[in-house]
N, C-alpha and C positions, 0 to 999 in steps of 0.2 A: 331826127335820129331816134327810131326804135328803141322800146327797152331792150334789145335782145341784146343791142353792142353792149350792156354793161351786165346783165341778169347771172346772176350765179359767180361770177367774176370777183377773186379776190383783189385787195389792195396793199399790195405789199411796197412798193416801191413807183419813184414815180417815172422810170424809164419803162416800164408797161405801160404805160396809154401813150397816145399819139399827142400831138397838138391838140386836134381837133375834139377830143376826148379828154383832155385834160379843161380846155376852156369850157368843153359843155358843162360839166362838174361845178367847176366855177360858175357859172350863168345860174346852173341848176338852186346851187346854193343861193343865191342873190333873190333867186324868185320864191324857195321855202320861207328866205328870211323876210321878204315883202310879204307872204301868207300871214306867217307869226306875229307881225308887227300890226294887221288888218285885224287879228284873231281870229281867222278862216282855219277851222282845222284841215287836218290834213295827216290821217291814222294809215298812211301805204303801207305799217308794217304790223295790224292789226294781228295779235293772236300769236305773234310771234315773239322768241325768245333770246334772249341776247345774251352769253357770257362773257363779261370782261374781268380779261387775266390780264392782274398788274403784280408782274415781281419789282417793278418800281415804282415810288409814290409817284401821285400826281394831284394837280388843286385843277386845272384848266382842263385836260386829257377826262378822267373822270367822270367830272361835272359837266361836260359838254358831249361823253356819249351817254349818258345817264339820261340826260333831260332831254336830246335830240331822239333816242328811243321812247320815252315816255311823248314826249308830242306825234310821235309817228303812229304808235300805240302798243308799241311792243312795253315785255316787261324786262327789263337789265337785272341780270347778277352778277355783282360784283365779287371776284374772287379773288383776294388779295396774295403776297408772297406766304404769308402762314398757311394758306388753303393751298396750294396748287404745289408740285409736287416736280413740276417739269426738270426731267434729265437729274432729280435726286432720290428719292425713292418711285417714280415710273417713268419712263424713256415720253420725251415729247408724242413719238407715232402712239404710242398705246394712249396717252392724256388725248390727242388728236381724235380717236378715235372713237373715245369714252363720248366725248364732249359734242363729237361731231352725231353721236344717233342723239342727244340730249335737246341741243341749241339749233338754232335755225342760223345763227350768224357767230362770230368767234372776234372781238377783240383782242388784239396782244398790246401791250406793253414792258419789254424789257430790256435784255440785254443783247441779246442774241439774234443776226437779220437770220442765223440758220433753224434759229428754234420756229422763225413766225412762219417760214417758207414749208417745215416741215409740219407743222397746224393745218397750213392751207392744203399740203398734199395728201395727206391722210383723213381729216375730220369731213371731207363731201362738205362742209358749207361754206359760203361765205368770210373768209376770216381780215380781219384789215388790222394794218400796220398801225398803232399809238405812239410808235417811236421805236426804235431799237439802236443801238450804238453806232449804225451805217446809215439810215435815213429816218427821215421825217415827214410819210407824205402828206398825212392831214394837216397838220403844220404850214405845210405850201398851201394849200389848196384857201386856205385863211390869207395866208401873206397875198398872195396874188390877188385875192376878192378884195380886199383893205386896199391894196393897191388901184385896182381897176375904179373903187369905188370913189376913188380922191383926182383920178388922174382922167377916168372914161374911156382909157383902153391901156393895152401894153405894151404892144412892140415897139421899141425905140428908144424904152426907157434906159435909165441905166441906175443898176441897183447896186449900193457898192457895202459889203460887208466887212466889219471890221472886228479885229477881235482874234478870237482862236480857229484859227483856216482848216484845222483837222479832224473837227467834229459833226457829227449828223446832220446839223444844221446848214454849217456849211457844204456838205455834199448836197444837202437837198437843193439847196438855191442855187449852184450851180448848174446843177440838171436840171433842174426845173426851170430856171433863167431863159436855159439855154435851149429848153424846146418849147416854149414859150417865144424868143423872139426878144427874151431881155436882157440888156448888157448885164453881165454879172462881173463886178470886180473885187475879190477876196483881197483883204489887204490888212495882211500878218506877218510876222517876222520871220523869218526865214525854218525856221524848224520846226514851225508851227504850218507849214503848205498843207496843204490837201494831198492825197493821194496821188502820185501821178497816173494809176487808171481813170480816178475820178475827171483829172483835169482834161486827160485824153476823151472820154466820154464826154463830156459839157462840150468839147470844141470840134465834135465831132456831128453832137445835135448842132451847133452853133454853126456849121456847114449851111444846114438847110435852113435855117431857123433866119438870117444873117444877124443872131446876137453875136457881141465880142466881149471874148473872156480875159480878164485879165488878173494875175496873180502876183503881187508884189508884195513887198517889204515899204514901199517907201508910201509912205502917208500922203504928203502932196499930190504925187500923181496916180492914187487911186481914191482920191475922196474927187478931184476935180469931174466939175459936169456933173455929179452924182443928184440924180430926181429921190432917190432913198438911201438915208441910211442907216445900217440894219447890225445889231450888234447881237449878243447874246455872252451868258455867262461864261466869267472867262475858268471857273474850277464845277464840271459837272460834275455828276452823282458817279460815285466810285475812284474820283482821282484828288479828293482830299488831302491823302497826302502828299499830294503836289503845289500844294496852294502858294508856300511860299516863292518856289520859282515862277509859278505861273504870273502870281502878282506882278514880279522884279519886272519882268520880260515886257509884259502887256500894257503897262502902267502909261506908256508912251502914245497907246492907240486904245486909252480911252475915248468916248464920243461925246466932245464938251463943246460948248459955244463957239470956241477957237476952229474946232474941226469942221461945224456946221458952214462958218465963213469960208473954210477952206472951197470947202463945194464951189463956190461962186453963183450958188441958185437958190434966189429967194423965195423959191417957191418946194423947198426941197423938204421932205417928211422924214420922218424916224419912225423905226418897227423894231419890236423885241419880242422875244416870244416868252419872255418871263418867269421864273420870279428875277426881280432888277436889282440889284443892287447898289441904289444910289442916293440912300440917308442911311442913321445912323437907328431907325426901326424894329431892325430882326437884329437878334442874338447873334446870328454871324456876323454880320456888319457889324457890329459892337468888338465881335473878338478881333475881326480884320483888323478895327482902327487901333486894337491895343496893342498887337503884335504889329505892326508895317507903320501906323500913324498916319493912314487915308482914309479918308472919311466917303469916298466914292470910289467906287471900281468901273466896272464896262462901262458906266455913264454918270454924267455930272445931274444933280438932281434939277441943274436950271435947262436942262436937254428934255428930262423925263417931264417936265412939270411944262412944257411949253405947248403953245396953242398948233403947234406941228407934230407934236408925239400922235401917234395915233395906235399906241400899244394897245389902251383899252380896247378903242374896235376892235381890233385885230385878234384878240381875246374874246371878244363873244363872237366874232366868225367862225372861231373855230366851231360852235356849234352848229352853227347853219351849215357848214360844209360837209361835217362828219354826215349832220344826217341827211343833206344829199347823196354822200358816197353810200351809205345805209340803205337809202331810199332806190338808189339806182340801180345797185346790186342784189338787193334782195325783195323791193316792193313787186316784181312780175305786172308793173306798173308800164303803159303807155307813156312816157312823157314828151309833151308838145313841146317844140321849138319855144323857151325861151330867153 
């Protein structure tokens, strides 16, 4: 595969690339992260300039386009919510614009999948998705590598997410599952479901792919046969004052040692994409147990703490990934079948 299939190509979501294109990415990653491990440099993105725009924090997001630019050999700047101005004092196209004669490549992280679509379409460079309220692709592109890396391939697997069915996370893994070739089964209460375009689209890729999607309420029959499972915060950033009901509702489908049994497969992993909440360490976890009286939420810390968790990985993948998708899209780089 040519650089050309990915050169100049943003990344905004992960229903643009193909299979085939989504797994090269994946592979591609696997092999920078074998350079980095050797200490073989590897500077594709020499001389060049990187703006990431974060109108939301991040520890993992950040620190892992940051340091995957600087091994590539670009230089990152970081442009926080006090810097950037998008859609409040300048319209995203005029920011796009500014930004796009300035930077060679354009991170987003916010709020908005219409603000990152509009960066990509006006700024002429490269711009990639860090998260926005609809997907998550660099996110996947990690889960999947962690996964392949424990497992030695994917299709057949079946990855069963638990938790809150309506958020980025869970739309990414469903698409991403499901054009991958891996069983995805969301398994949340009822008012908590995914979209039903999202679910139409996963079962749509899931045609050709022959992954099977499955969307339930009932905890039994969507943890069973599960090879992963994958949870995530059950109150994200900006739904705070949700928290109390969120707790009530979810408390049921947290992912504890009882639930891992449920699987019925000894060989079954746990993925989170973090931060966890499952001691009593951060200040929220503190406020949680005083107000509700639970000392764990999305997972029990004898879940997080076991020789199956494999979040850490799954945490520094993210760097190896991003800066393959960096590297693919904007290094004007040959890369060999690896």
């Amino acid at each position: 595969m040519e650089y050309s299939v990915f050169q100049g190509r943003s990344f905004l979501a992960e229903k643009d690339f193909t299979k085939a294109e989504l797994v090269y990415l994946i592979d591609f990653a696997a092999h920078l992260k074998a350079l980095k491990k050797q200490g073989i440099p590897h500077p594709y993105l020499a001389g060049k300039n990187i703006a990431l725009l974060f109108e939301k924090t991040s520890t993992r997001t950040r620190s892992a386009f940051t340091v995957a630019a600087n091994d590539l050999g670009a230089h990152p700047e970081f442009l926080g919510a006090g810097d950037i101005q998008l859609g409040k004092k300048e319209s995203v196209k005029d920011t796009a614009k500014v930004l796009g004669s300035m930077f060679d490549g354009i991170e987003y992280r916010g709020f908005s999948q219409s603000a990152v679509e509009t960066l990509a379409q006006y700024s002429t460079v490269p711009v990639w998705n860090g998260l926005t309220d609809q997907w998550h692709p660099t996110q996947m592109l990690a889960d999947f590598l962690t996964i392949k890396e424990h497992f030695g391939a994917l299709e057949g697997l079946t990855l069963a997410y638990v938790g809150d069915g309506r958020n980025n996370v869970a739309n990414s893994l469903l698409v991403t599952g499901a054009i991958l070739g891996v069983n995805v089964h969301v398994v949340t209460p009822e008012s908590l479901f995914p979209e039903e375009w999202v679910i139409n689209l996963a079962k749509d890729y899931g045609k050709d792919s022959g992954s099977e999607i499955l969307i339930t309420s009932d905890i039994p029959q969507g943890v069973k046969g599960a090879d992963i499972l994958y949870t995530d915060v059950w109150v994200s950033m900006g739904e705070e004052a949700e928290t109390k009901a969120r707790v009530e509702l979810l408390l049921p489908y947290q992912v504890n040692q009882q639930m891992v049994q449920a699987t019925e497969n000894d060989n079954v992993i746990f993925l989170h994409c973090l931060p966890a909440f499952h001691d009593q360490e951060t200040l929220f976890a503190k406020k949680i147990a005083e107000e509700f009286g639970i000392t764990e939420m999305e997972v029990s810390d004898e879940v997080f703490q076991a020789e199956y968790a494999k979040q850490f990985q799954q945490a520094e993948n993210r760097m190896h990934s991003i800066k393959a998708v960096m590297a693919a899209t904007l290094g004007n780089l040959f890369i060999p079948r690896v």
